[in-house]
N, C-alpha and C positions, 0 to 999 in steps of 0.2 A: 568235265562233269558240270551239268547247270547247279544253279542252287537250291537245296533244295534240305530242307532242317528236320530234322528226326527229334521228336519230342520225346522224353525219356521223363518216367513219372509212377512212384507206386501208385495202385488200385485206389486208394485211400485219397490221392489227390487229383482223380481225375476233373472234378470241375474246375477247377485253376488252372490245370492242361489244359481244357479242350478252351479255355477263355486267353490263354496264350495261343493256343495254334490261331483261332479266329484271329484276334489282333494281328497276327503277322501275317496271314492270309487276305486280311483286309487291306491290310500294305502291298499285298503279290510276290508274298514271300511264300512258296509252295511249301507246306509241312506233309510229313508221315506222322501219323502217330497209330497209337493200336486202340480200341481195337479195331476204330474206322478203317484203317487200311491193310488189312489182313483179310485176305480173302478166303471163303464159306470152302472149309476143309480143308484149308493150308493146316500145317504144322506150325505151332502156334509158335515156336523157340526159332526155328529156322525162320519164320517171318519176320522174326524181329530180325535177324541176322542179317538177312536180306536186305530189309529197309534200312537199318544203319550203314551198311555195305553202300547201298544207294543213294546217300545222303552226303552230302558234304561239310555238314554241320550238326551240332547235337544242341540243344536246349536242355538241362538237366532242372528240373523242379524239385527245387530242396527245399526238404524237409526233415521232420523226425521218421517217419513213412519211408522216405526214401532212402535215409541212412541205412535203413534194416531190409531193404529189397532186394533178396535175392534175384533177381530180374533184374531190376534198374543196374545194380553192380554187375550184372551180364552184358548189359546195355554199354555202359560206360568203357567198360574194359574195351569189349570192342570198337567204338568210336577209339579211343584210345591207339587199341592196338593198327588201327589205318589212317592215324597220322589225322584225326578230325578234329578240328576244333571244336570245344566243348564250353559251352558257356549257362553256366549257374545261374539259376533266377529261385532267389530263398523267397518263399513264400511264408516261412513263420520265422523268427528268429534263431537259427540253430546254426550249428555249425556241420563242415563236412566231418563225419566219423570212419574210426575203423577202414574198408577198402576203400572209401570213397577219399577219403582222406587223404588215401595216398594216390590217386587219379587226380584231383582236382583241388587237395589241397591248398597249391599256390597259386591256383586259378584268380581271378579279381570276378567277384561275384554282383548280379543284381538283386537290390532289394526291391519286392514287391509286394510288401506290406506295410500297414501303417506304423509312424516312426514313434516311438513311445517319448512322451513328453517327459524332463526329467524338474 
């Protein structure tokens, strides 16, 4: 399978997505994400299925947003359930909750926000 990263991101975050996909695209790292790569009529639940399916990697964009996505927790599971490596990039300070919590939990996560001075 080439490589190729499936962005995983509630609605709520998609400018941070799509400013992840770019960067990693700029590098020639091929991304999926939605709803760029869902094509006019597909089934919107099964495209996602697809493209995780067809990905060898997941990006997950944590957030408060994401914790509560029913989507994104359909997303992860299944990277999850086909053995794909799954890598965290918290975009506000929050942690993984609830099902996410137990997918990626003890994941080692990136921070992509600025670092609060104490």
């Amino acid at each position: 399978m080439e490589r190729r990263v499936f962005i995983s991101h509630a609605a709520e975050d998609r400018a941070e997505a799509v400013a992840i996909c770019d960067g990693l695209e700029r590098l020639a790292i091929r991304c999926w994400i939605a709803p760029r790569d869902i094509r006019p009529g597909a089934t919107w639940a099964k495209a996602l299925m697809d493209g995780v399916a067809e990905c060898s990697e997941m990006v997950l964009v944590l957030s408060e947003h994401a914790n509560n996505s029913e989507p994104v927790i359909a997303e992860v599971h299944a990277a999850s359930k086909r053995g794909r490596r799954i890598v965290p990039v918290r975009i506000r300070e929050v942690s993984p909750e609830g099902a996410l919590e137990f997918y990626i939990g003890r994941a080692h996560w990136l921070d992509a926000f600025p670092a609060s001075v104490s």
